[in-house]
N, C-alpha and C positions, 0 to 999 in steps of 0.2 A: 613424385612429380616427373614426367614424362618432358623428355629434353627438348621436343618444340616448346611444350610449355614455357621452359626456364627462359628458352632463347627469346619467345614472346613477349615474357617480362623482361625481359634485359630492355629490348626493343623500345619498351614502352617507359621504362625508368628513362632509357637516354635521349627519348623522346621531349620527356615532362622537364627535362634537364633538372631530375632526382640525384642521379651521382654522374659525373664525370667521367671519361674511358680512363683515366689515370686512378680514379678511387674504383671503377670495377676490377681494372687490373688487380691493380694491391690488395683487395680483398681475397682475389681470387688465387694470389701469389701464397699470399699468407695460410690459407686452407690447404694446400698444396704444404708448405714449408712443417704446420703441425702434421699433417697427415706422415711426413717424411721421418720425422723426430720419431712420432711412437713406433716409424718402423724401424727406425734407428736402433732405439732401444730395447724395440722386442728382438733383434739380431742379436745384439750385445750379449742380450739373458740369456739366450737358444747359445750362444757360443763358447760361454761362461759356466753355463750348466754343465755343456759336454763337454767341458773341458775336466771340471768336477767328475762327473762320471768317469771320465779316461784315467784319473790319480787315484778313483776309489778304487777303481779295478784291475791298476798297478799295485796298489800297498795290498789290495786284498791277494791279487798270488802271491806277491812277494813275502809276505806275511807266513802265506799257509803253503810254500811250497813243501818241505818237507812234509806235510801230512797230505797232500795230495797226489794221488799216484796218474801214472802216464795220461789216462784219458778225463781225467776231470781238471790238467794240466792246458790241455790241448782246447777243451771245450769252456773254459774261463776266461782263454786267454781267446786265441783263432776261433770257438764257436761265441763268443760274445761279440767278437767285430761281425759276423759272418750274420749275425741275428740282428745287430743295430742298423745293418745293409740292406736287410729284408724289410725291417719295418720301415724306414725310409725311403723304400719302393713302394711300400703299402698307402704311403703319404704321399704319395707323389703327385695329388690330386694341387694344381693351383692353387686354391683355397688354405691348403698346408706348405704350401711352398718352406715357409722359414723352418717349419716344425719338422717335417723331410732333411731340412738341410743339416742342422742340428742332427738325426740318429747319422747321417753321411759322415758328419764331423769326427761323431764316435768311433764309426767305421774304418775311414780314412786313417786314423789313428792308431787303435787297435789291431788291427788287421796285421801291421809290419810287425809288432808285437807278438800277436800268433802264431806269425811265418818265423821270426826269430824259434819262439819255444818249439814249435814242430819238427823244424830242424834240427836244432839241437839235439831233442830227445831220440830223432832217429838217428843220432851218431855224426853228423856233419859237424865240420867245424866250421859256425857262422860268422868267426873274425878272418876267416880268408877273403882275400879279394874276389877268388871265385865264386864264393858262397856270395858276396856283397852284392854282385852281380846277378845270381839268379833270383832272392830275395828282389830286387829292385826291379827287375827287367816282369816280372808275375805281376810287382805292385803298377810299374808303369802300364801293363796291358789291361789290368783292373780300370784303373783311371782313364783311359783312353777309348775302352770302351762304353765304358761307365756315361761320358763325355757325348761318344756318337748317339748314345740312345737316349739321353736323357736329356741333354742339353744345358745339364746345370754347370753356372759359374765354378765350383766347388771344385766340380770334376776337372776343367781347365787349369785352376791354380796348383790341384794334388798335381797332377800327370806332369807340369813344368816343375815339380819337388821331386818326384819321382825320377826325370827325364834325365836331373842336375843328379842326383845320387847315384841312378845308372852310369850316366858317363864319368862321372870319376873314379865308379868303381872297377866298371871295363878299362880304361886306358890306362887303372892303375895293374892292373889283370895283365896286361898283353906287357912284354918284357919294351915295352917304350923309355921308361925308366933310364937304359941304360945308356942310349945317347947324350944325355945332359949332364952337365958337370956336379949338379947337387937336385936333388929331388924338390928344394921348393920352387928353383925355375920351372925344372917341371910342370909342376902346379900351376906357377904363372903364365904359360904359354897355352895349357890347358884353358887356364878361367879365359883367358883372351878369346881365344877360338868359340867357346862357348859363349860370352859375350857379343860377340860379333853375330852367331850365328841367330840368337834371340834376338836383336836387334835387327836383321835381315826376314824374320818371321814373321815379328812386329811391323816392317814395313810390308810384306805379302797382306797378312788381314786387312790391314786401312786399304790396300786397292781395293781386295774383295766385300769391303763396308763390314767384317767386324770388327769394328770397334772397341768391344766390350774389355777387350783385355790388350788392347794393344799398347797403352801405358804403361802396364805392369811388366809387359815385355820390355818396352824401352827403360826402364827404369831397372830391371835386374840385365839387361843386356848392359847399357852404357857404365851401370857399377863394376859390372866385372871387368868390361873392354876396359874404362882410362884405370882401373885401379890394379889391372895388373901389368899395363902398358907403363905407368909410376913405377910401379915395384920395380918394372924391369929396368930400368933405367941405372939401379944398384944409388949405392949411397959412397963418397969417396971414402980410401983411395981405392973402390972396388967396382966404379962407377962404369955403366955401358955408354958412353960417347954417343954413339947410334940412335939412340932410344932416347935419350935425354934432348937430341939434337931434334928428333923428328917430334917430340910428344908437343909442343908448344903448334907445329901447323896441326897435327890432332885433332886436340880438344878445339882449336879456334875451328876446323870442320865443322866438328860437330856446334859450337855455336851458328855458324850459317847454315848447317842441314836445318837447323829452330825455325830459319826465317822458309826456308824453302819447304818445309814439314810444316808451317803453322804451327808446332807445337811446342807447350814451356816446359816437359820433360829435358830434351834437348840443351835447349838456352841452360837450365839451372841445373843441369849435371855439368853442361861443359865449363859454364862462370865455376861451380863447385873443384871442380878439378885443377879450372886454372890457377886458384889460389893457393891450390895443394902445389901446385908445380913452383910459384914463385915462391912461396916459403922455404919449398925442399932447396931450389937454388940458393937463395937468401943465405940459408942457414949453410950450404956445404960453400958456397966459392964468396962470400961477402961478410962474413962475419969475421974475420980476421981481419982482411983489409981495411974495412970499413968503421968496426965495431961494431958489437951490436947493437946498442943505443939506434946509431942510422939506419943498419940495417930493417930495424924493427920501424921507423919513419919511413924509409922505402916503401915497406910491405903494406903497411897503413894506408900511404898515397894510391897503392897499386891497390888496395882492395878496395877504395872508395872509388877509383876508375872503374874495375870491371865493376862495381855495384850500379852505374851510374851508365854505363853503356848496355850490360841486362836489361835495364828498365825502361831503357830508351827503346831497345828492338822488339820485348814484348810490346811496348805502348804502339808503333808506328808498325810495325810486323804482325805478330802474331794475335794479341787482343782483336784489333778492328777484325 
């Protein structure tokens, strides 16, 4: 049926008043909604498979490494990601879209695998930071490229995997280390930065209208920013005053960035976090005084508030 046709009969049902615009709607919602479901689940299997494939083809070297010698090491491992990459350019026809995506998955996967054994075999040692570094910084330019040319979502989510394993493995690389009093602040002032800085990228796409992934940024950006803006905070009697002082306007920021962003990433990391903050308090400066019994009433009172003011600024905010 040719689509003047269908719209003709649309015309002519809503004419004869056959069905309703509320019963074309929902007919036409629901064909939409199955159509979505089999593509749901034909991902699921494409992803489940290659995941299958990536364990057969870990237990299979793992297995037979001792009987296999340098190059059938290198072409098992790195020439099997290197071949799941190919065929999944050879798919790269729309039509295969899922089934592309799927040998990419293997690829994606495999490949650091590869780079791991190749390395090694040529004499490197790939548990140094600097090896960490070159392995990740190859894989992020794979992904990034991969990314420019092809346009698939895939490529976007490896190269933010890649982007997070480069940068901690560079800043753990460069002697930064030595300014901070113990290595997992470190850490934490790192994830902060990098949190932020996904969170400031995720706001660049939404001006430029991509979209596609700009939740996913908000969502590993605002985890790392309030979860290691918490941690910093320390726990008593080792507790940072500063941090703990400032983290409450924070998170309530980023609850009104939600209303000013439209968006419920925002709202439900910051409501998420706030309850993380009043419990940490709760529990370090009120449980003595108070008991716990109250303390734990407190917390209660204070969770069914913020549950009750979330709901209120998506409904009046962000939903309309």
């Amino acid at each position: 049926m040719h689509k003047q046709d269908f719209l003709d009969l649309v015309k002519k049902a809503a004419h004869a008043e056959v069905a309703s615009k509320a019963e074309i709607l929902r007919a036409y919602e629901s064909a939409l909604s199955k159509n979505n479901k089999q593509i749901d689940i034909s991902r699921a299997m494409y992803g489940i498979g290659g995941l299958i494939v990536v364990m057969g083809i870990s237990f299979l070297v793992c297995q037979n490494w001792d009987l296999l010698n340098t190059f059938t090491k290198i072409l098992s491992s790195l020439g099997a990601g290197i071949m799941a990459y190919i065929i999944g350019v050879i798919l790269r026809d729309k039509k295969f879209e899922h089934l592309s995506n799927a040998f990419y998955f293997i690829a994606l996967l495999v490949i650091p695998i590869g780079l791991y054994v190749t390395f090694d075999l040529a004499g490197y040692d790939v548990g140094t930071e600097g090896m960490q570094s070159v392995i990740s910084a190859l894989l992020l330019f794979m992904g990034l490229g991969s990314w420019f040319v092809f346009k698939r979502g895939i490529f976007a989510i490896a190269s933010l995997i890649y982007f997070t394993w480069f940068y901690f493995a560079f800043t753990e690389f460069l002697p930064l280390g030595e300014f901070w009093k113990d290595d997992f602040e470190f850490f934490e002032y790192r994830a902060l930065i990098l949190g932020l800085s996904y969170i400031l990228f995720g706001y660049y796409q939404s001006i430029k209208g991509n979209d596609s992934f700009v939740n996913t940024l908000y969502w590993f950006g605002l985890l790392g920013f309030l979860a290691s803006a918490l941690g910093l905070g320390g726990w008593e009697p080792d507790q940072n005053l500063f941090w703990e002082l400032i983290y409450p306007g924070i998170v309530t920021g980023v609850i009104f960035l939600s209303v000013h962003l439209k968006n419920r990433v925002f709202l439900t990391m910051g409501s998420m976090f706030l309850i993380f903050y009043i419990f940490k308090i709760t529990d370090e400066y009120f449980q003595e005084g108070l008991g716990w019994p109250l303390s734990l009433i407190l917390f209660g009172l204070a969770l069914i508030a913020i549950g009750y003011i979330a709901v209120r600024i998506n409904q009046k905010y962000i939903k309309e």
